[in-house]
C-alpha positions as YAML, in Angstrom:
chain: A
units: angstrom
residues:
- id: 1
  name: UNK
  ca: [-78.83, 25.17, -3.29]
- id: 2
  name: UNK
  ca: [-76.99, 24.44, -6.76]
- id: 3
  name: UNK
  ca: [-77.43, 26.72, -8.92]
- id: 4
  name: UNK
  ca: [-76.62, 25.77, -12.64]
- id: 5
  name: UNK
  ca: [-75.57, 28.39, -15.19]
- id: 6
  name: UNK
  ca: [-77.88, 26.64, -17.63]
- id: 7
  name: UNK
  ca: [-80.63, 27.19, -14.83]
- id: 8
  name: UNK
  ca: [-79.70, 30.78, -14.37]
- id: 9
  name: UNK
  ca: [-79.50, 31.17, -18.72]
- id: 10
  name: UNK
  ca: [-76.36, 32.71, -18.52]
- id: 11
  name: UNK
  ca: [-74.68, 31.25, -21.52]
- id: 12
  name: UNK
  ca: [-72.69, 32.57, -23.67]
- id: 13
  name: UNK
  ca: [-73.17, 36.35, -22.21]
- id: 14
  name: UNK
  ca: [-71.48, 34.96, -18.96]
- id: 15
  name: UNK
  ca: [-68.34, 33.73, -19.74]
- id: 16
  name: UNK
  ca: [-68.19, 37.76, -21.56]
- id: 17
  name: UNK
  ca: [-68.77, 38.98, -18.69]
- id: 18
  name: UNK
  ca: [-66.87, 36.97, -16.57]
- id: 19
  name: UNK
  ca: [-63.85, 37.78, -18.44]
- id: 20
  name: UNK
  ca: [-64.70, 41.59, -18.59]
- id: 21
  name: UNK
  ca: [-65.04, 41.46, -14.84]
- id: 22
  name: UNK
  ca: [-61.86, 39.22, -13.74]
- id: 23
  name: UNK
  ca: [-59.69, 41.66, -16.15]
- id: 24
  name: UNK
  ca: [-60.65, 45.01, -15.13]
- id: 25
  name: UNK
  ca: [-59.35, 46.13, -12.14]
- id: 26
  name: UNK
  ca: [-60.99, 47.40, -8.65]
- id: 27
  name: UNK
  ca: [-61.58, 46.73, -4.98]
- id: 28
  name: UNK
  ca: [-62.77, 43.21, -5.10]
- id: 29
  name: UNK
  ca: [-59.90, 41.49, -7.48]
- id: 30
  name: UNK
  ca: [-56.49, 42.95, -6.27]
- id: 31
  name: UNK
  ca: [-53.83, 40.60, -6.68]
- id: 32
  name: UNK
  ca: [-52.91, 40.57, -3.16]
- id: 33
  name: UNK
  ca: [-50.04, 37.74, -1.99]
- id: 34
  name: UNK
  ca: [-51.82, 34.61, -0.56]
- id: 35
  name: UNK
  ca: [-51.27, 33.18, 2.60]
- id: 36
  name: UNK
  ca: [-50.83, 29.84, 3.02]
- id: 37
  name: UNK
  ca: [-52.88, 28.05, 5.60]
- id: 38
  name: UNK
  ca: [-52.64, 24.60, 4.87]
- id: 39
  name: UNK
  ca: [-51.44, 22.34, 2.67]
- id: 40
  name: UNK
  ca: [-53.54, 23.40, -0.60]
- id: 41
  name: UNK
  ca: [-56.11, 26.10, 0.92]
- id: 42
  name: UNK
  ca: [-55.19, 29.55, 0.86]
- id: 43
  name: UNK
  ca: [-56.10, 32.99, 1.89]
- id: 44
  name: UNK
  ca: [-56.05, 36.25, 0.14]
- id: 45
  name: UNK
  ca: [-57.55, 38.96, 2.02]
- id: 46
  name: UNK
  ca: [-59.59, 41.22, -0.69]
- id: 47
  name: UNK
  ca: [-61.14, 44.44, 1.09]
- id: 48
  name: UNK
  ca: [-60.12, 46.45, 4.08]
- id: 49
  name: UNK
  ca: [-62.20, 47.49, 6.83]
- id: 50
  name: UNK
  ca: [-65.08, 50.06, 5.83]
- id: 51
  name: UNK
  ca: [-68.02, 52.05, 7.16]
- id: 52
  name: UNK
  ca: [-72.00, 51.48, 5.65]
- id: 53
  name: UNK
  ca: [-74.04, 54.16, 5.06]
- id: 54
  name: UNK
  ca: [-76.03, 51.82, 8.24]
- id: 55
  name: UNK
  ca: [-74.44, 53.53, 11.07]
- id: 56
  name: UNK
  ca: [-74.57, 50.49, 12.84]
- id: 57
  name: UNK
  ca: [-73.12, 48.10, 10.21]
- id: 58
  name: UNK
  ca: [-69.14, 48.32, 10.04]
- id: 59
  name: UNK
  ca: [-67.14, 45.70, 7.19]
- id: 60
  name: UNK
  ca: [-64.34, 44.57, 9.25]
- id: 61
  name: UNK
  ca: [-62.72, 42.64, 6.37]
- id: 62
  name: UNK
  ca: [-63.51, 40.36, 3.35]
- id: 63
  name: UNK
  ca: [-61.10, 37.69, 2.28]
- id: 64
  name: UNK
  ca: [-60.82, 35.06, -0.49]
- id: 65
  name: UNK
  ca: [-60.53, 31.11, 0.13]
- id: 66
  name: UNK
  ca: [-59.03, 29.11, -2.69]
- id: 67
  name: UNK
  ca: [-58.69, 25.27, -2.48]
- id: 68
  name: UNK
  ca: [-58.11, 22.54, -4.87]
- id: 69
  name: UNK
  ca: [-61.01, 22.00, -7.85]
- id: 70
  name: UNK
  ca: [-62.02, 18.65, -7.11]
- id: 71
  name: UNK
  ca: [-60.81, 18.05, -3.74]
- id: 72
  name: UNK
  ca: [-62.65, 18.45, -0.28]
- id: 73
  name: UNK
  ca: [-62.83, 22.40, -0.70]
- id: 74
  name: UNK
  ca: [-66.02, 24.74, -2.13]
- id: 75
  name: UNK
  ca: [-69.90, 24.44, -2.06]
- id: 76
  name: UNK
  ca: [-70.47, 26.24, 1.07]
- id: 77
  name: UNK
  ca: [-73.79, 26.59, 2.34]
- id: 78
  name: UNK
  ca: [-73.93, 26.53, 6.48]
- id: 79
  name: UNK
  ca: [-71.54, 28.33, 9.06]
- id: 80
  name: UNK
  ca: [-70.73, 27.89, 12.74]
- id: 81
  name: UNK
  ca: [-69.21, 29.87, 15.49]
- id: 82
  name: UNK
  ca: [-67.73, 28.20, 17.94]
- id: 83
  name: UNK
  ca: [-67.15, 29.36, 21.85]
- id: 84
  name: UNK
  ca: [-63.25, 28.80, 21.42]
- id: 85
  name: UNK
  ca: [-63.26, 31.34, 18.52]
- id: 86
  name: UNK
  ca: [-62.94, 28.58, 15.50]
- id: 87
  name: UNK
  ca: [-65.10, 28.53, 12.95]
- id: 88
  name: UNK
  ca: [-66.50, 25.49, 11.29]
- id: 89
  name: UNK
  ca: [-68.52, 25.87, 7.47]
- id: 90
  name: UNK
  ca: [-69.86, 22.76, 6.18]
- id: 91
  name: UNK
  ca: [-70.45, 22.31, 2.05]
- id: 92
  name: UNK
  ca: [-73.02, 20.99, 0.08]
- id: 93
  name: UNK
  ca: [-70.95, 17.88, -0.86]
- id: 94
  name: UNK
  ca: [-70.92, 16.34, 2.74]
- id: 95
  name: UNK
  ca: [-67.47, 18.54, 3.68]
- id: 96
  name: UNK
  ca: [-66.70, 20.64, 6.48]
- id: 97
  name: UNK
  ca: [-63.72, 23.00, 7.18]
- id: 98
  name: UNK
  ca: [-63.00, 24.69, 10.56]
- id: 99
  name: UNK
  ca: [-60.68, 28.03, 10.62]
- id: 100
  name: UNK
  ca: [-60.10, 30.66, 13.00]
- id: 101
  name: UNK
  ca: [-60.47, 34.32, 12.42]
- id: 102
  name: UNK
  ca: [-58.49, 35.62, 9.62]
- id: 103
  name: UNK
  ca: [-57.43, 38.95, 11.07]
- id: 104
  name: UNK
  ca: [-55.62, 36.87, 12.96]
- id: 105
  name: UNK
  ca: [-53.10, 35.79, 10.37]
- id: 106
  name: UNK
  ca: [-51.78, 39.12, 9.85]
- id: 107
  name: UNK
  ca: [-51.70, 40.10, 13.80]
- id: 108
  name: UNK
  ca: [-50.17, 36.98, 14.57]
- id: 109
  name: UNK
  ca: [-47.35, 37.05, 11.00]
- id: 110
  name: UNK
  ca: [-46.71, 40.87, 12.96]
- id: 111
  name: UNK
  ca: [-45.62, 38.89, 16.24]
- id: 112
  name: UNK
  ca: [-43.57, 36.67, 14.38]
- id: 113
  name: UNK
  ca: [-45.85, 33.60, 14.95]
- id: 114
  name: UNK
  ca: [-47.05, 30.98, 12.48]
- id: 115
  name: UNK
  ca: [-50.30, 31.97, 12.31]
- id: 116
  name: UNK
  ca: [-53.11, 29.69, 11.59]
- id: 117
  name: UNK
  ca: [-54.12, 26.37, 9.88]
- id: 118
  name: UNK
  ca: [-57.60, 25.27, 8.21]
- id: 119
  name: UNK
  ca: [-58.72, 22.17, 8.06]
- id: 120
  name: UNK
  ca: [-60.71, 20.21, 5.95]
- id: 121
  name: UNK
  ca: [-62.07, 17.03, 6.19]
- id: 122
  name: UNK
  ca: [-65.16, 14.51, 5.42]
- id: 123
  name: UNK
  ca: [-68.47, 15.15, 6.75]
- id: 124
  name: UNK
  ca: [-68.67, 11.57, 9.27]
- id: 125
  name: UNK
  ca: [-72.45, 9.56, 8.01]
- id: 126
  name: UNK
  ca: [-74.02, 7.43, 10.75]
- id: 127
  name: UNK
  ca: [-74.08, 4.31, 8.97]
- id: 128
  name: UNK
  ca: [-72.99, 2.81, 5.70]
- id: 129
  name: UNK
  ca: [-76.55, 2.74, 4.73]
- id: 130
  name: UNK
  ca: [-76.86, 6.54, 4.66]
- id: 131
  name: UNK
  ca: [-73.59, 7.59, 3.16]
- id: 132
  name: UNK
  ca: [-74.87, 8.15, -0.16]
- id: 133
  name: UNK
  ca: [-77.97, 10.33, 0.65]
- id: 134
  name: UNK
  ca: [-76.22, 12.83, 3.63]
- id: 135
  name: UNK
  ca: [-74.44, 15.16, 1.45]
- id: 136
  name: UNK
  ca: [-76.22, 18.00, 0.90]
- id: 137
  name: UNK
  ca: [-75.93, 20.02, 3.97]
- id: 138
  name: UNK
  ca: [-77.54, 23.58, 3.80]
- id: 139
  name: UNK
  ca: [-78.08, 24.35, 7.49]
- id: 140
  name: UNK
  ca: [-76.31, 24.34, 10.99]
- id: 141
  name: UNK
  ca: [-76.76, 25.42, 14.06]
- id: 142
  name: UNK
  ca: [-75.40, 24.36, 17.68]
- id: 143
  name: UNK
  ca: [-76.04, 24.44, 21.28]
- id: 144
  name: UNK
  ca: [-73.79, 26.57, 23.42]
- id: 145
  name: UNK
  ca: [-74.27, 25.16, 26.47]
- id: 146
  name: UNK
  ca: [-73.45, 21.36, 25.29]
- id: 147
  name: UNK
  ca: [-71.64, 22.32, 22.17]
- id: 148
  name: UNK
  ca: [-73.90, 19.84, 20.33]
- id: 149
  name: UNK
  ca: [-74.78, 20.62, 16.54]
- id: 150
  name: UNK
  ca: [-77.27, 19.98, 13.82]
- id: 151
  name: UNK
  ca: [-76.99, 19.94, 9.86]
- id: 152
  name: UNK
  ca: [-80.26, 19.86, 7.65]
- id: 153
  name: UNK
  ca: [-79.84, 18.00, 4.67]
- id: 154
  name: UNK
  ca: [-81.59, 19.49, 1.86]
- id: 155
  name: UNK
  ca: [-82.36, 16.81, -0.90]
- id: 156
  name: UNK
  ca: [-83.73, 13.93, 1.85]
- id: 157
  name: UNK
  ca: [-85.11, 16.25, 4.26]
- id: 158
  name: UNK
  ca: [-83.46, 15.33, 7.04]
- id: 159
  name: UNK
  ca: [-81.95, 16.37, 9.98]
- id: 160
  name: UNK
  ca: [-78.76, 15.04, 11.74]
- id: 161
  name: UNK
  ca: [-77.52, 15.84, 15.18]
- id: 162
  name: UNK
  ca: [-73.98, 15.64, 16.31]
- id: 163
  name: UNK
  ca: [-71.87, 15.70, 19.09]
- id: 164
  name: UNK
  ca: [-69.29, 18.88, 20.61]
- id: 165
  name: UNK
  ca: [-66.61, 16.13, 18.89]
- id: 166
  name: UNK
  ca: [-68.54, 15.54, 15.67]
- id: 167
  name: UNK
  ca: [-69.16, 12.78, 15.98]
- id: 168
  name: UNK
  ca: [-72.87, 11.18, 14.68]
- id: 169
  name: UNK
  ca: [-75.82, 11.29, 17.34]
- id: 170
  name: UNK
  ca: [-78.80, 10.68, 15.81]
- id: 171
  name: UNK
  ca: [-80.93, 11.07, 12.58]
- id: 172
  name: UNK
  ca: [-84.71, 12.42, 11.66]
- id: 173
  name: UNK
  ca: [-85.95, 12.38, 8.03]
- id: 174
  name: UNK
  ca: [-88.93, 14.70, 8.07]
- id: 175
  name: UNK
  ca: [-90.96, 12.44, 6.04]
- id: 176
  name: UNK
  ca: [-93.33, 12.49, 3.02]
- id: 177
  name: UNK
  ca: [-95.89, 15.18, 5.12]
- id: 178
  name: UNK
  ca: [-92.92, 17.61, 3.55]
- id: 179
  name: UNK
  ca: [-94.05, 17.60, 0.29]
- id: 180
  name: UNK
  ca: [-90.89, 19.41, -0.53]
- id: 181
  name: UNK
  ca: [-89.08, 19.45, -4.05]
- id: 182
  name: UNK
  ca: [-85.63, 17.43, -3.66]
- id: 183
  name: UNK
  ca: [-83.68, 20.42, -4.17]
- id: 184
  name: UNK
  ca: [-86.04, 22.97, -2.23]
- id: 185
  name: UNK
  ca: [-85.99, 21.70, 1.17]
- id: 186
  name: UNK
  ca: [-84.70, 23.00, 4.39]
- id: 187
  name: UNK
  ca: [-82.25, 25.80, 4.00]
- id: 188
  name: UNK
  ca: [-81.69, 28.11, 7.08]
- id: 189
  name: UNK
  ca: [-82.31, 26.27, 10.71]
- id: 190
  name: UNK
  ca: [-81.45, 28.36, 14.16]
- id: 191
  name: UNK
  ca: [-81.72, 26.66, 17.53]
- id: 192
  name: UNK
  ca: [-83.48, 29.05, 19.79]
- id: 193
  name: UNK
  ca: [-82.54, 30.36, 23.36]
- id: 194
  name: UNK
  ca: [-85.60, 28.96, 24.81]
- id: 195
  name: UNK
  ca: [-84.82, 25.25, 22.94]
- id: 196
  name: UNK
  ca: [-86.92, 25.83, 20.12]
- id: 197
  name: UNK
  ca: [-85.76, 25.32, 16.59]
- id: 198
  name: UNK
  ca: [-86.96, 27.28, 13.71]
- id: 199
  name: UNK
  ca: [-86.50, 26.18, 10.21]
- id: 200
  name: UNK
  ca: [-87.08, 27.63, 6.75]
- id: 201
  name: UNK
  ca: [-87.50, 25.81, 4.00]
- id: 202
  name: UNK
  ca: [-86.23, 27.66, 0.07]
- id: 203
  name: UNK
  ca: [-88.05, 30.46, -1.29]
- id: 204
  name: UNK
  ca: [-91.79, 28.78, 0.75]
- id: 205
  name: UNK
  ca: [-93.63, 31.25, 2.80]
- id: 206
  name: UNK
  ca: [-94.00, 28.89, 5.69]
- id: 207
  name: UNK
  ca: [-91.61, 28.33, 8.55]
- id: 208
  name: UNK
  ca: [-91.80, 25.40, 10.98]
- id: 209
  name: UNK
  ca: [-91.04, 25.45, 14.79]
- id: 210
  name: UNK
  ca: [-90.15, 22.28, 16.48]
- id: 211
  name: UNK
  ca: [-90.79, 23.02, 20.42]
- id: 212
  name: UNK
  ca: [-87.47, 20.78, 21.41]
- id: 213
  name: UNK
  ca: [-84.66, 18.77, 19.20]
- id: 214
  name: UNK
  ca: [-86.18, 17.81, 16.10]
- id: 215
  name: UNK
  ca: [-84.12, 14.42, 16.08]
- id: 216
  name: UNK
  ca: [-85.92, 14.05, 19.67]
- id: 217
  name: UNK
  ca: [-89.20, 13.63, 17.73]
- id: 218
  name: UNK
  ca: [-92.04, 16.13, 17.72]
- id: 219
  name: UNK
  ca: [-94.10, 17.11, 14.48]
- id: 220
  name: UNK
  ca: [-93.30, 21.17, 13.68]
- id: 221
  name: UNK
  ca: [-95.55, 23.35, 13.81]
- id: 222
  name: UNK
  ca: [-96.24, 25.57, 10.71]
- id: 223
  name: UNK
  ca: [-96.56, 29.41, 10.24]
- id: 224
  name: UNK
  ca: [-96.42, 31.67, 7.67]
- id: 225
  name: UNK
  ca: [-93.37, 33.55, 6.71]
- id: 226
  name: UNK
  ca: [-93.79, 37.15, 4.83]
- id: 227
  name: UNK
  ca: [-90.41, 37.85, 3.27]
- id: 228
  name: UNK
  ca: [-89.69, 41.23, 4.14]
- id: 229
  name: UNK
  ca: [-88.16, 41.79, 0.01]
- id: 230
  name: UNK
  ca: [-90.52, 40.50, -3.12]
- id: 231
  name: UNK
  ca: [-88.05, 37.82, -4.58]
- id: 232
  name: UNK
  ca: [-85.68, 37.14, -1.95]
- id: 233
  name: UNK
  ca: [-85.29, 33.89, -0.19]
- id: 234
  name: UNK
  ca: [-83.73, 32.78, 3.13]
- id: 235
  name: UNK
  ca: [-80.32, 31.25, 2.40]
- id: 236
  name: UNK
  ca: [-79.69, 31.11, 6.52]
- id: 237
  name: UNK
  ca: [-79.89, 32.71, 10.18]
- id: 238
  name: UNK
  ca: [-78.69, 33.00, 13.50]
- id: 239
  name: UNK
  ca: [-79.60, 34.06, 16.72]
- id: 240
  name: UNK
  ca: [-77.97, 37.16, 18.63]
- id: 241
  name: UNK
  ca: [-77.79, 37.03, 22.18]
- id: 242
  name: UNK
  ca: [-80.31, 39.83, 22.85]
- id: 243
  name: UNK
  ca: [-82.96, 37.14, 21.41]
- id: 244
  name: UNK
  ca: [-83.44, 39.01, 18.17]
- id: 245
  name: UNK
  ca: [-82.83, 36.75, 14.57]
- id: 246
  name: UNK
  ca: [-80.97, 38.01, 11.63]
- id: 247
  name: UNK
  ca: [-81.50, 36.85, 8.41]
- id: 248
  name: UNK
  ca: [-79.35, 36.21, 5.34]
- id: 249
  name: UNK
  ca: [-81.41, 36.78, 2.18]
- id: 250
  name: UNK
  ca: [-80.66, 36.55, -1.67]
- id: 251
  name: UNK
  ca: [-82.03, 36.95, -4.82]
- id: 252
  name: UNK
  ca: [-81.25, 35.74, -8.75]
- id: 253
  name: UNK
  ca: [-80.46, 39.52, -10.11]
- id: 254
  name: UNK
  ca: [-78.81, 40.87, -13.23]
- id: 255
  name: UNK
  ca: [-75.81, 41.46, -12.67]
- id: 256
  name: UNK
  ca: [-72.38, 39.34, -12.09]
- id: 257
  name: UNK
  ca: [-72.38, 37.13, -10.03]
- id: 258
  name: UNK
  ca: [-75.98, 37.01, -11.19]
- id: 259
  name: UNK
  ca: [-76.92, 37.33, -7.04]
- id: 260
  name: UNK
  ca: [-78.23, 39.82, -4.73]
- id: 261
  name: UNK
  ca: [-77.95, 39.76, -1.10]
- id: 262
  name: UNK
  ca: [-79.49, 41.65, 2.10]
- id: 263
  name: UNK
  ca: [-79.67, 40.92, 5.74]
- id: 264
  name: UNK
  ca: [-83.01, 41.45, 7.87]
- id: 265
  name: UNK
  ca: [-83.42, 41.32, 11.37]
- id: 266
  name: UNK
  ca: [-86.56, 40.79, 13.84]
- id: 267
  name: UNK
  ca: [-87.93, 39.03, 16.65]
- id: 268
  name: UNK
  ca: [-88.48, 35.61, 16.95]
- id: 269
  name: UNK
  ca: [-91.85, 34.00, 16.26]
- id: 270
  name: UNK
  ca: [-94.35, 33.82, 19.45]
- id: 271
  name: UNK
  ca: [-96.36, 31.07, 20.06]
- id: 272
  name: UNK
  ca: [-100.08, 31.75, 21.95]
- id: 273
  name: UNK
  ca: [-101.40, 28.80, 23.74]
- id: 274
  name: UNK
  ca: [-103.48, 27.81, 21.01]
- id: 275
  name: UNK
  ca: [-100.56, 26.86, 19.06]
- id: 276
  name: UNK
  ca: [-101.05, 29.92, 16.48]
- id: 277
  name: UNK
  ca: [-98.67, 32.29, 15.42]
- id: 278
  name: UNK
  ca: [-99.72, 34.77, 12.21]
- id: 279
  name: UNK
  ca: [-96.59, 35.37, 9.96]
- id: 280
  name: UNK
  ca: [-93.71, 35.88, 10.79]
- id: 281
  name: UNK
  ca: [-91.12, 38.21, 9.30]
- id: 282
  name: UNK
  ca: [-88.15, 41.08, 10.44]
- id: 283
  name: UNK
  ca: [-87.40, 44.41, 8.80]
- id: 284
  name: UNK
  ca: [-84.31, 44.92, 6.19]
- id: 285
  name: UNK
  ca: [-81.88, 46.11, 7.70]
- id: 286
  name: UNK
  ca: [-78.87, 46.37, 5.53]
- id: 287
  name: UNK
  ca: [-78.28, 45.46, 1.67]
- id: 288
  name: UNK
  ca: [-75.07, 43.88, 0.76]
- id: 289
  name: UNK
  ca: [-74.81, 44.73, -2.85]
- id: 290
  name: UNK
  ca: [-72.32, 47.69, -3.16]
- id: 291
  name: UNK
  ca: [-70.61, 46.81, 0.58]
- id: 292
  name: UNK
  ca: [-68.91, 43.70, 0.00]
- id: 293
  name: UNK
  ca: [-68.71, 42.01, -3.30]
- id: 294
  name: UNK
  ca: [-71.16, 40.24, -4.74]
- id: 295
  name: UNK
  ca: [-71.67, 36.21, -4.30]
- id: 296
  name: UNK
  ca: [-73.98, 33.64, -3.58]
- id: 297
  name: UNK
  ca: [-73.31, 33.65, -0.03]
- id: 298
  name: UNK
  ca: [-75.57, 30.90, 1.52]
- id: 299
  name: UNK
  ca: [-73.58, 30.34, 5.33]
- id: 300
  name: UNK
  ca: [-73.92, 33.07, 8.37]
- id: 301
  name: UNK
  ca: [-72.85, 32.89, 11.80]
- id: 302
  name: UNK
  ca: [-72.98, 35.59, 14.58]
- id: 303
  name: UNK
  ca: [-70.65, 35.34, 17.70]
- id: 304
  name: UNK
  ca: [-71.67, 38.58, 20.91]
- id: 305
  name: UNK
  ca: [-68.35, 40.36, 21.68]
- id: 306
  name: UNK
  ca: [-67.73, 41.71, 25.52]
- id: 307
  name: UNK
  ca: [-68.94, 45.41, 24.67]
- id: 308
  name: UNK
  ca: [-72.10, 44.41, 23.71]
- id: 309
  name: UNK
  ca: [-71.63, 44.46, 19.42]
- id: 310
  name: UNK
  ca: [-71.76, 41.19, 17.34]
- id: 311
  name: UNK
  ca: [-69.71, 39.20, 14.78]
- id: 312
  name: UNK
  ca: [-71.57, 38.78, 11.79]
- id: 313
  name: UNK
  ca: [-70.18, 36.17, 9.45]
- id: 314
  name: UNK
  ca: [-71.12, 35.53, 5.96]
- id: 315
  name: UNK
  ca: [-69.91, 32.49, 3.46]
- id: 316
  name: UNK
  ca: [-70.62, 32.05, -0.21]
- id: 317
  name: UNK
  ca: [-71.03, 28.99, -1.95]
- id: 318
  name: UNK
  ca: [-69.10, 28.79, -4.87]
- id: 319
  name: UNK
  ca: [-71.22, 26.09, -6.97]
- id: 320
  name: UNK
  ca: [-67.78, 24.29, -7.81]
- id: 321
  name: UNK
  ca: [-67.67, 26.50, -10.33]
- id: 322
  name: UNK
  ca: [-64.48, 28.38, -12.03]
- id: 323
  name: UNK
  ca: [-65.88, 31.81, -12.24]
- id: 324
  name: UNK
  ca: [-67.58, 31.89, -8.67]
- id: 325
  name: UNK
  ca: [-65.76, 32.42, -5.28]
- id: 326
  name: UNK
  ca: [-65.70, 30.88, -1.92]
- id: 327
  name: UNK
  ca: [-65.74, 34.78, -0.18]
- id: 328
  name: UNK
  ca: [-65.72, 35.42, 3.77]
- id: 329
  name: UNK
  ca: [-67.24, 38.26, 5.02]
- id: 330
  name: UNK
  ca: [-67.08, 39.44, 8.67]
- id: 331
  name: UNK
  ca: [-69.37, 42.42, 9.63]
- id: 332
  name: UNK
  ca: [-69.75, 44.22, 13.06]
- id: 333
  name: UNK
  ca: [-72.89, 45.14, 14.16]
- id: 334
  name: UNK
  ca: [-73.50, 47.55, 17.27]
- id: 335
  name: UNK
  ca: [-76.78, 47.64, 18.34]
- id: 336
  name: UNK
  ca: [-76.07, 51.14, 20.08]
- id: 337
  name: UNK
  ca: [-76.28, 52.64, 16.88]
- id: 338
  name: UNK
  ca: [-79.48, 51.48, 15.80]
- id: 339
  name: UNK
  ca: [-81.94, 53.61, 14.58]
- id: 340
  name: UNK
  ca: [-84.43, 53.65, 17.69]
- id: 341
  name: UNK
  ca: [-87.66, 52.87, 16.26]
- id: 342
  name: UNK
  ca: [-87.66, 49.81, 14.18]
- id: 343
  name: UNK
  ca: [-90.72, 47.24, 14.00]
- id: 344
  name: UNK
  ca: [-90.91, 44.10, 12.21]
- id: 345
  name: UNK
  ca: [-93.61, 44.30, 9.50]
...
């Protein structure tokens, strides 16, 4: 989603605060040494690992990525983890960037080794016909077993499928049954276990469940969604391997950045024969603000370990703008530690 600073009213009273903020010191702004990782995007890590008052919820690191203003860098809104431990985060300008874990820059520099590169590079269209409307990607999600993935495209509704390569492999515009604003469309899609995808369009309390690939064909199916915190919207989700769906969910909230951001967990929707489902929803199950700094983070990923926890990773979008950051947040969850009786509501 772009979110303007005239949109937000900010004014005058941001750019104060912005400079109050960026001046004083604390956790989140220590002038650490970057680390190169390419060419002209760099890495600064910002906050060490760290417990949650959510025994299950550890911060295993946060870091900073900085790129060139104006080039193919920023505008993050969808993340991906892939099996051979890359990730791949794809921007709201039609660019994508794949990187590998950054703790292992600093285990690697410790072994002498070179470390890591990321690499950025233009989101391929399908045809020439296209190229000016599939930009705006706020969703992704893959298929382990093929390595196939799919982007939802937020100001034409649509939804494009792509090969384990990348390459373009096929195309589905929802249509004008959506009658979705242009810049409120689909914003968090997961493929399912069973083959189901389930997409949520911004801040509507509806969800739609295709019963295969949506670019196969199909119409959705709709049912409600009851967002488990008044205000917050879905900015993504994934699927952990024990079935269960976390959300990522923010909020416009005083404050700077002007954002506030939890994560919610629950079970995925059920279908009954007749096609019905009730609303859907999960429970909160931890609040960001306070455990990693604050941003509009819009991308998550999760990626199951051997002994049983999970990779949590979070992206912000930086809105191309000077006093935002493109933050990376990787949180370890460990289900063993759960508090033993929690229901979605």
């Amino acid at each position: 989603m772009h979110w303007r600073l005239g949109r937000l009213r900010l004014g005058r009273l941001a750019a104060v605060c912005a400079v109050i903020v960026l001046c004083a010191p604390g956790t989140w702004l220590r002038s650490d040494p970057l680390t190169r990782l390419s060419e002209d995007i760099t890495l600064r890590p910002i906050a060490p690992p760290a417990a949650t008052e959510q025994p299950q919820w550890q911060v295993e690191g946060v870091w900073q990525l900085s790129g060139a203003r104006g080039g193919k860098f920023g505008g993050y809104s969808a993340l991906l983890a892939h099996d051979d431990g890359r990730l791949q985060t794809f921007a709201d300008r039609g660019y994508r960037l794949s990187f590998s874990d950054p703790a292992l820059v600093s285990d690697r520099a410790a072994d002498g080794a070179s470390g890591w590169r990321a690499q950025a590079a233009e989101q391929p269209n399908p045809s020439a016909a296209m190229a000016e409307d599939l930009w705006d990607i706020e969703a992704a999600t893959r298929d382990p077993a093929t390595g196939k993935y799919w982007l939802a495209y937020e100001y034409v509704h649509t939804i494009q499928r792509f090969t384990a390569a990348g390459e373009p492999d096929g195309l589905r515009a929802l249509g004008p049954a959506f009658n979705w604003p242009i810049n409120r469309g689909l914003e968090a899609m997961v493929r399912l276990a069973d083959g189901r995808f389930l997409a949520i369009p911004e801040g509507r309390a509806e969800a739609l469940i295709f019963d295969d690939d949506p670019v196969a064909g199909g119409a959705p199916q709709r049912i409600g969604f009851a967002s488990p915190a008044p205000d917050y919207a879905v900015t993504d989700m994934t699927q952990l391997d024990d079935g269960r769906i976390v959300l990522l969910m923010r909020k416009v909230a005083w404050g700077f950045p002007p954002f506030s951001t939890l994560l919610a967990i629950g079970d995925p929707p059920q279908m009954d024969t007749n096609g019905g489902s009730g609303a859907w929803s999960a429970h909160i199950t931890l609040r960001l603000d306070g455990v990693v700094p604050r941003e509009n983070y819009e991308g998550m990923a999760a990626r199951g370990l051997d002994d049983g926890r999970y990779q949590i990773w979070l992206i912000s979008d930086d809105n191309i703008a000077a006093i935002e950051r493109t933050l990376l947040v990787k949180l370890i969850l460990d289900p063993a530690l759960e508090p033993a009786a929690q229901s979605a509501n």
